[in-house]
Structure formats: C-alpha cells, structure tokens
C-alpha positions, -999 to +999 in steps of 0.1 A: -194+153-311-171+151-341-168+118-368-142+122-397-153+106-431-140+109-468-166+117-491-166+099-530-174+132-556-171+129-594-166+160-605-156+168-643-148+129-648-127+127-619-132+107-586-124+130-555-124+112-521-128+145-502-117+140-463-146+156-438-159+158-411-193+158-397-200+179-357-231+177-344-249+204-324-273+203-300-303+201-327-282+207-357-246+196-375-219+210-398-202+190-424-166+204-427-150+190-458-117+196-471-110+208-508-079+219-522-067+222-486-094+247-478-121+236-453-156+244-465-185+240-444-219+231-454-247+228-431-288+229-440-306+259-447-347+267-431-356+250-463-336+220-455-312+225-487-276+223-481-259+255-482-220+258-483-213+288-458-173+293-469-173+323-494-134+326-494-102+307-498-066+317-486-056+323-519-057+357-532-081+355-564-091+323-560-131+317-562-146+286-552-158+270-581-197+269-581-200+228-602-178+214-577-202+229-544-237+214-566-216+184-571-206+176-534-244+186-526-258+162-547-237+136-534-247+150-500-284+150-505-281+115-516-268+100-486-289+119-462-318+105-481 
C-alpha cells in the first residue's frame, strides 16, 4: 500500500515542502521522500530511530548533506509521536 504526502522541513531558515511517500510492509513501512530530485528512503532502525538508508546521489561528488537528514528526522519523529 502506498500514500503520497509532502513533508514541511526548515532547514537553514528555509521552508522545504519535501514530496514523499510513505509504503507499508507487511509489519513495517518505508518513507521515500524526494530531495533535490533524489529519492531518499528512511525507514526505523531495531532501536526504533529513523535511519535514512540512501548513501549516494546521481551526481558525481555530491554527498548528502548530514543537517538536512537530522532535520527531516526530527520533523519525522515528531509526527510519529
């Protein structure tokens, strides 16, 4: 089962409205969320954290900046809570 979303981040004084979506598993889900045109997935950990599982991008040289993953965390911890 799949539900699209858009998902409200400040990051670095900006507003993102980050377009998602959310498949769920038998017992688990994936959040798929779109950033910079690159689809990142994020999905819990055994310790129930959020985890973001993507660890390239298309783009030759182009890392995946570490603030902007805690900051769509938080945001995602906060409204699983």
């Amino acid at each position: 089962m799949e539900q699209s979303f858009e998902l409200p981040v400040t990051y670095r004084g900006q507003e993102l409205l980050l377009p998602g979506r959310l498949v769920s598993f038998t017992y688990s889900y994936k959040l798929y969320i779109t950033v910079e045109g690159e689809e990142w997935v994020f999905e819990r950990d055994d310790y129930g954290e959020f985890r973001v599982m993507t660890e390239h991008t298309s783009v030759p040289h182009k890392k995946i900046d570490p603030d902007l993953v805690s900051a769509i965390i938080e945001v995602l911890e906060k409204l699983s809570s």
